[in-house]
PARO-122117 format. One record per residue (C-alpha): residue number from 1; x, y, z. Coordinates in nm, 4 decimals, padded with zeros to 6 digits. Example, Ala and Ser with C-alpha at 12.3 -4.5 7.8 and 13.67 -1.06 7.14 Angstrom:
atom num = 1&X = 01.2300&Y = -00.4500&Z = 00.7800
atom num = 2&X = 01.3670&Y = -00.1060&Z = 00.7140
***
This chain:
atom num = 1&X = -04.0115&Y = 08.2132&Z = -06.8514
atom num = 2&X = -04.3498&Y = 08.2101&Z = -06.6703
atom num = 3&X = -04.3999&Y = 08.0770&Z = -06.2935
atom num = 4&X = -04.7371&Y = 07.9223&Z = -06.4107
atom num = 5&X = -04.6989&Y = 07.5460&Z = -06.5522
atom num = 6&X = -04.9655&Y = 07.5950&Z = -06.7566
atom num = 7&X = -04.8406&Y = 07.8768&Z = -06.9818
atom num = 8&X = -04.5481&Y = 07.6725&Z = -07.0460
atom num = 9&X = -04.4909&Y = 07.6150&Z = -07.4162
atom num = 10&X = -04.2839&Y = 07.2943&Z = -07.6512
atom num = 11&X = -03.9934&Y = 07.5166&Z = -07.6470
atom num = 12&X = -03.9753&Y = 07.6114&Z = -07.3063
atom num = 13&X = -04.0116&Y = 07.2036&Z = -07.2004
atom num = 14&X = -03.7342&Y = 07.1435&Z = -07.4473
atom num = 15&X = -03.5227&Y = 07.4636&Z = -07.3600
atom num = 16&X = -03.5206&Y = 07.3161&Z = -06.9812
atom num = 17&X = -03.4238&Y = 06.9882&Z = -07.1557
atom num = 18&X = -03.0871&Y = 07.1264&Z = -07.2614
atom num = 19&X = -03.0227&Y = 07.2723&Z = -06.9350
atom num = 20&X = -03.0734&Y = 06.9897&Z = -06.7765
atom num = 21&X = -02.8673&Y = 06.7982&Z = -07.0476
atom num = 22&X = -02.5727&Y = 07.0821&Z = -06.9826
atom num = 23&X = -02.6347&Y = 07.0624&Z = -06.5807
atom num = 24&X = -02.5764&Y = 06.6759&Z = -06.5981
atom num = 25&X = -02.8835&Y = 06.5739&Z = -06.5147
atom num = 26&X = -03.0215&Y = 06.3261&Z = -06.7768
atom num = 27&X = -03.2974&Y = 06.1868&Z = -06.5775
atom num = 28&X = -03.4683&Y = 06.5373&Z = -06.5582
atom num = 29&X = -03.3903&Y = 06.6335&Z = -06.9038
atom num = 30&X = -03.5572&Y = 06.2706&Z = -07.0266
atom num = 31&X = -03.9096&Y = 06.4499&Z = -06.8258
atom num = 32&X = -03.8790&Y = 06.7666&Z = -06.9271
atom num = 33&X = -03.8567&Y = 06.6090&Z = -07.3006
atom num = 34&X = -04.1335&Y = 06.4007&Z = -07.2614
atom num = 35&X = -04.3291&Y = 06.6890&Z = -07.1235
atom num = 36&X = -04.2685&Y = 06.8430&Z = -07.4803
atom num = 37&X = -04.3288&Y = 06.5205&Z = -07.6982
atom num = 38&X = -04.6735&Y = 06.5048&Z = -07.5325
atom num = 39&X = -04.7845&Y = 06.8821&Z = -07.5998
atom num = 40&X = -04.6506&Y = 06.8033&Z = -07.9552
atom num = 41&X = -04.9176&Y = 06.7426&Z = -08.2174
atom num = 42&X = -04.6725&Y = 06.5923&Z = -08.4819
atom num = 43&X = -04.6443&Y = 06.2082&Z = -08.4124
atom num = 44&X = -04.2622&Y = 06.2486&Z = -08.6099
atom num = 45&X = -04.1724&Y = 06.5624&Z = -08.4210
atom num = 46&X = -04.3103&Y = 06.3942&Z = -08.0959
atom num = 47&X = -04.0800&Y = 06.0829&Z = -08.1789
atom num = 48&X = -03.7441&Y = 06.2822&Z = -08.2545
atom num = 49&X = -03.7874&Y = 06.4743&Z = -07.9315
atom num = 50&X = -03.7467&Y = 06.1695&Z = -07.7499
atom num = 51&X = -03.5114&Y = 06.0089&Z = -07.9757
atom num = 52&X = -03.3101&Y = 06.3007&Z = -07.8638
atom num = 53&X = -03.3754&Y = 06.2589&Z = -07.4900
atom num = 54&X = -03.3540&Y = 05.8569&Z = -07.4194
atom num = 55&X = -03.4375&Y = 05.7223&Z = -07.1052
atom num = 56&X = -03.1504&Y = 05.7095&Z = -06.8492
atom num = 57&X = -03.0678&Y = 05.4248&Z = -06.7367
atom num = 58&X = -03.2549&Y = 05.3278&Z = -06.3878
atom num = 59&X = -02.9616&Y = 05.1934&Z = -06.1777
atom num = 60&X = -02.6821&Y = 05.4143&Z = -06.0850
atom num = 61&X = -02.2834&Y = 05.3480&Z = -06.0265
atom num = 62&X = -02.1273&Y = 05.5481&Z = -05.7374
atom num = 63&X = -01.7701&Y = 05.6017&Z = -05.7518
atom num = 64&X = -01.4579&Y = 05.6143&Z = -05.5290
***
């Protein structure tokens, strides 16, 4: 992967996306995702990518 932001392509966006899915950490994969939907073109392929990456919810729930 490159260190500069702006070579960054759909796929890498969407490959952190995963990670960050894997890792537990919705919130960042729901911005990575984004990231992608707005470099995509494709109105449809824009949607599904963040069909596939909802919004977490806002409010969190510590536990014992």
């Amino acid at each position: 992967m490159t260190r500069d932001p702006a070579g960054l392509t759909v796929a890498d966006y969407l490959d952190g996306a995963r990670e960050m899915t894997a890792a537990n950490r919705p919130y960042l994969a729901h911005l990575l995702a984004e990231e992608a939907a707005q470099r995509t073109s494709d109105p449809t392929t824009a949607a599904g990518i963040r069909a596939s990456f909802p919004a977490p919810a806002t409010t969190r729930e510590e536990t014992d």
